[in-house]
C-alpha positions in Angstrom: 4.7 3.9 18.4 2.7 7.0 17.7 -1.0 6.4 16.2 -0.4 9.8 14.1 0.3 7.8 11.4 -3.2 7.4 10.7 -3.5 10.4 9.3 -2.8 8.9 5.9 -5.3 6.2 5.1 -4.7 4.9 1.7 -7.0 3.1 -0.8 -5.2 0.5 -1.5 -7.3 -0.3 -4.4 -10.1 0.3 -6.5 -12.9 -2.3 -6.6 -15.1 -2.6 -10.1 -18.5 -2.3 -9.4 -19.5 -4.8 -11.5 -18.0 -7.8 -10.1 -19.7 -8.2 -6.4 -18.4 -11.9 -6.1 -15.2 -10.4 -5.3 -14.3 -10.0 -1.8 -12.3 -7.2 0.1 -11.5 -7.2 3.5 -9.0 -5.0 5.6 -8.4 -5.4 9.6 -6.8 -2.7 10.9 -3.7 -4.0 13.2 -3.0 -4.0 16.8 -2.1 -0.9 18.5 1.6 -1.7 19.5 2.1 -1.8 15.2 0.6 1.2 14.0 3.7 2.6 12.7 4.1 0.2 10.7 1.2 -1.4 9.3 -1.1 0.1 7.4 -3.8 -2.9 7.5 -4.2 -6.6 7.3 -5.9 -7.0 3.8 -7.6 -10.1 2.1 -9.0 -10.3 -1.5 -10.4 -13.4 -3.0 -13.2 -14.7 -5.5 -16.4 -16.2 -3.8 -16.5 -18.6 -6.6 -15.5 -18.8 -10.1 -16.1 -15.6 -12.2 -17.6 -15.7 -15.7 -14.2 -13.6 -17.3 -10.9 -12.4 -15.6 -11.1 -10.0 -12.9 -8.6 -7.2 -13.4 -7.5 -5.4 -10.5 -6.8 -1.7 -10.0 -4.3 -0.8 -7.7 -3.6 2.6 -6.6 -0.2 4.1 -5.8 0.0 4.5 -1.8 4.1 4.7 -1.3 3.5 1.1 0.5 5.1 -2.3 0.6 3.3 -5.4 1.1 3.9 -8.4 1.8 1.9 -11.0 -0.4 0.6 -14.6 0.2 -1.2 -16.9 -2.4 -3.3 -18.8 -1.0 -4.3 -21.0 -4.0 0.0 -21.7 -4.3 1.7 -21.7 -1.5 5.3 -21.4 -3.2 3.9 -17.9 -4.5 4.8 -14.9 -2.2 7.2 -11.8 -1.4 7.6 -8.1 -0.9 6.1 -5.6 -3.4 5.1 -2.4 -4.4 3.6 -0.1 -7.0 5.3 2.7 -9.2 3.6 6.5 -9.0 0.5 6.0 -11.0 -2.4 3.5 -10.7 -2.0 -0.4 -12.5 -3.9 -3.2 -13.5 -3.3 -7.1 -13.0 -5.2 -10.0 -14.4 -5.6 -12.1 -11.4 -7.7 -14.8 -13.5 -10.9 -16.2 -12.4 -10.5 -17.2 -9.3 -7.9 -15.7 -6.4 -7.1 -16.0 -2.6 -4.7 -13.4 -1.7 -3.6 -12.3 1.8 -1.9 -9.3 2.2 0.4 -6.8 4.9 0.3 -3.1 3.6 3.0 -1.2 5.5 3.2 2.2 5.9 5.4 4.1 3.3 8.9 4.2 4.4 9.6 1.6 7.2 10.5 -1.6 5.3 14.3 -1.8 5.1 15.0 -2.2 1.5 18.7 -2.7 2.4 17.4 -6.3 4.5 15.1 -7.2 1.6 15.2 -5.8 -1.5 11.3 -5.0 -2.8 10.5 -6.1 -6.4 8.0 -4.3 -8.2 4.3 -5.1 -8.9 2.3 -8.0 -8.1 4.2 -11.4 -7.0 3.8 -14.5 -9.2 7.0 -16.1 -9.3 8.4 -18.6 -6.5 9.7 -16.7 -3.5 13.6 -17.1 -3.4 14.5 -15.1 -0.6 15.5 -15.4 2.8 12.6 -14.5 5.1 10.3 -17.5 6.7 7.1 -16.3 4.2 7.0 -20.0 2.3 6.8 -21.2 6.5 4.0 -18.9 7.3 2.2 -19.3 3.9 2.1 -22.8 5.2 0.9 -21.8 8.5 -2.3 -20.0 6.8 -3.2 -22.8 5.0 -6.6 -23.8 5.5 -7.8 -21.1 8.0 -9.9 -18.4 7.9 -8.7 -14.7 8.0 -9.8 -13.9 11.5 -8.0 -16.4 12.7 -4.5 -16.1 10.4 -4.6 -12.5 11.8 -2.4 -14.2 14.9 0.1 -15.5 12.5 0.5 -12.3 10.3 1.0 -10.6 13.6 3.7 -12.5 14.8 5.5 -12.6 11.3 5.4 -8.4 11.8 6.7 -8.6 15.3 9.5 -11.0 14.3 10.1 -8.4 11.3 10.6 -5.5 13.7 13.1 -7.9 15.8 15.2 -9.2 12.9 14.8 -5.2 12.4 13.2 -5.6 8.6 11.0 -3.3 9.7 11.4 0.4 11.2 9.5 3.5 12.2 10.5 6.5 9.5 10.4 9.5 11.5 10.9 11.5 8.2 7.6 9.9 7.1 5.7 10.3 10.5 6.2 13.9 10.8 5.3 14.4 7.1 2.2 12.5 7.9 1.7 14.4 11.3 1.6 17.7 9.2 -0.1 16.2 6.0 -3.2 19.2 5.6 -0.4 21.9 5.5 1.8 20.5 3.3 1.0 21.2 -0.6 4.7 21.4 -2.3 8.4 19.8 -1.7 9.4 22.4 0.3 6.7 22.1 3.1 7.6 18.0 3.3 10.9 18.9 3.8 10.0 22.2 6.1 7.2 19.4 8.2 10.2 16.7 8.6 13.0 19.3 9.8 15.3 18.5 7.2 16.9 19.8 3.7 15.5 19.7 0.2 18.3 17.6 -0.4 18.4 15.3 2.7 15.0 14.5 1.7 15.5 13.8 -1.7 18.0 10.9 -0.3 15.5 9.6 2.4 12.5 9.2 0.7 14.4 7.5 -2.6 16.3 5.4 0.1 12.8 4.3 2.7 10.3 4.7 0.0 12.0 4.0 -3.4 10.2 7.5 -5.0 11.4 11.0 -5.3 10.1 13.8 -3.2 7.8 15.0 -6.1 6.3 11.5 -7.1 5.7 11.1 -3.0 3.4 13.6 -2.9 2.0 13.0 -6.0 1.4 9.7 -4.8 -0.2 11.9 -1.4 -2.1 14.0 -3.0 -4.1 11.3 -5.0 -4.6 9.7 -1.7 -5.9 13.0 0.0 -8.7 13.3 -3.0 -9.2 9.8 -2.9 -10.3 10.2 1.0 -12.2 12.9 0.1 -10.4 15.5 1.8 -10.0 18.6 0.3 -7.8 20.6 2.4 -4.6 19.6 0.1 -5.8 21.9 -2.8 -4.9 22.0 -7.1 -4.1 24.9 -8.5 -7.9 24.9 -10.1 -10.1 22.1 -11.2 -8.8 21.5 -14.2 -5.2 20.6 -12.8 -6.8 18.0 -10.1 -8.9 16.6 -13.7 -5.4 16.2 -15.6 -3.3 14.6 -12.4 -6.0 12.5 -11.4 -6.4 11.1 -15.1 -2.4 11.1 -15.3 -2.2 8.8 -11.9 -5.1 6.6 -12.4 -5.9 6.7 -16.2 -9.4 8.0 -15.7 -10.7 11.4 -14.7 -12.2 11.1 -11.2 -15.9 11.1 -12.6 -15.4 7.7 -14.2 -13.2 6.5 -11.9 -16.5 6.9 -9.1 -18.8 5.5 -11.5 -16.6 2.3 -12.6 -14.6 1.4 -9.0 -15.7 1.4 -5.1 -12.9 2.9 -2.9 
């Protein structure tokens, strides 16, 4: 699989600067998945906070697959809407995540539900097995388990590469409107419309919305607003915050 797909990095989320017992890690996955996964993530509380942590998750087009590692009934496949959300995760949290890349789960195997998990898993995929599995370990060494659970995904075929996604990825610094995603990935306006809703669950527009944040959130400023003032108004429309508080409140 072709490591072009690092060309988007998303920020999966936006730390508050506030709280340092909170920990976030993300290991970046083995070669041979790179399509596919974004990163191996883990967030948990090094001990009890004084108040409830809320956590601010930016839109990235993703789905994850989420463990609990404080309840091991609790886990499943999720993603975000187009603009930035916050959970109360409580006081104390043990979360282990997979962030795939936007576009490869197959929705038709496994339908994704929206937002954070916190119901009982009732599906059909081994995740209450492998949640089991990571019990008690550190992350370093549930990364072999996570990585067989992907590799099983791919051959139960839960998981594949988007090649509509790739090349827009491949081609993300010259693309700045609908027309050049379509124009990168070789298809139709309209063919693209049904792909993305189809892999990704969003529009054509909202995807690159959802890009564009990302592309400022990296710092990269090749994937230019019409003027200052526009990148102000969609930053504050995606995130709730203009991207001067954002900086000061969150690490990214």
């Amino acid at each position: 699989m072709s490591g072009k797909t690092d060309l988007y990095d998303p920020k999966g989320n936006g730390k508050d600067k506030a709280v340092d017992a909170v920990q976030f890690v993300e290991v970046e996955p083995p070669s041979h998945l790179r399509g596919l996964v974004h990163r191996f993530l883990e967030l948990k509380t090094e001990h009890a906070l004084p108040q409830d942590y809320r956590f601010h998750a930016l839109p990235d087009a993703c789905a994850y697959i989420v463990f609990d590692q404080d309840n091991r009934g609790i886990t499943g496949v999720s993603k975000l809407r187009a603009t930035s959300e916050e959970f109360n995760l409580g006081r104390s949290f043990h979360f282990v995540n997979i962030r795939f890349l936007p576009g490869v789960w197959q929705d038709s195997r496994e339908p994704i539900c929206h937002g954070v998990i916190d119901q009982p898993y009732q599906g059909d995929l081994p995740l209450l097995d492998v949640n089991r599995q990571l019990a008690g370990r550190a992350f370093a060494d549930q990364m072999p388990i996570l990585i067989r659970l992907v590799e099983w995904l791919v051959d139960q075929k839960f998981l594949a590469p988007n090649p509509v996604t790739e090349k827009i990825f491949q081609h993300l610094d010259d693309i700045v409107s609908v027309a050049d995603m379509a124009e990168a990935a070789g298809i139709s306006a309209r063919q693209l419309q049904r792909t993305l809703k189809r892999t990704t669950g969003f529009a054509p527009h909202d995807f690159l919305k959802v890009l564009r944040l990302q592309q400022a959130l990296n710092g990269n400023d090749t994937w230019s607003y019409a003027d200052q003032s526009h990148f102000i108004h969609s930053f504050r429309k995606a995130t709730g915050y203009t991207p001067g508080k954002y900086t000061r409140k969150f690490d990214v």
